[in-house]
N, C-alpha and C positions, 0 to 999 in steps of 0.2 A: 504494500500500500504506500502511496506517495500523498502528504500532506503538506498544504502552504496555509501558514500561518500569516495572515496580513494584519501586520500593526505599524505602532509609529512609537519611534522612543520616549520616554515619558510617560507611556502608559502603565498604568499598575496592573489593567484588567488584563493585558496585552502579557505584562511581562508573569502575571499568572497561568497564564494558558500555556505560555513555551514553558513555564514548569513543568505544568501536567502534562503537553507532548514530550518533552525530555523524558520525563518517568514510563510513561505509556509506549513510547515508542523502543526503549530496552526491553519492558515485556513485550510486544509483540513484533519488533522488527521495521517499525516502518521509520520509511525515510523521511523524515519534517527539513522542509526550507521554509527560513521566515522571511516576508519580502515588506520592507518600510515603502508605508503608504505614499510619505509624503515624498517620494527620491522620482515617482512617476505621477504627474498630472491625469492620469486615466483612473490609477488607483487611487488617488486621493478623491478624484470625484466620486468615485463608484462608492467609496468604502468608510467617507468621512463619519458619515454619525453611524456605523455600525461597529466598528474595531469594538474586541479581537471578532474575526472571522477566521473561520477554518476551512480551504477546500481541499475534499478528500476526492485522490484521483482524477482529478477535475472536473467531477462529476453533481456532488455534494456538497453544498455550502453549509455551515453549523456555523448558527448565531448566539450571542450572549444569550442567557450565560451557558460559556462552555465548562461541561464536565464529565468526567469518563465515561456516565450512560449514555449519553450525549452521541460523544464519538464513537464509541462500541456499534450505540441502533444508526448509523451512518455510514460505518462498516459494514454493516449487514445490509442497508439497503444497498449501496454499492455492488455486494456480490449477487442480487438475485439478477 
């Protein structure tokens, strides 16, 4: 599983969630890249009043608040 984690520095909600991907991602393997919003004028419009967001695979976006049920039921829809 491949997951992007979109934030902007400064965030607390932001630098919570690459917690729980850090933790999550030893147990089950997946790859997390974080990508700051504000470094692309596309992401920062798309994603201003939503950070943190998470898309998994490209497929599945998960919005605050993120937490490992969260991601898990995202993973699963992902695989059907």
């Amino acid at each position: 599983m491949r997951l992007t984690l979109y934030g902007k520095p400064g965030c607390h909600l932001c630098e919570e969630a690459a917690r729980l991907l850090a933790e999550l991602a030893a147990e089950f393997d997946w790859d997390v890249t974080e990508r700051d919003i504000t470094a692309d004028p596309a992401l920062e419009e798309r994603f201003r009043y939503l950070i943190p967001v998470v898309e998994v695979d490209n497929a599945v976006l998960v919005y605050p608040p993120i937490t490992a049920e969260r991601l898990l039921e995202s993973m699963a829809e992902v695989r059907r």
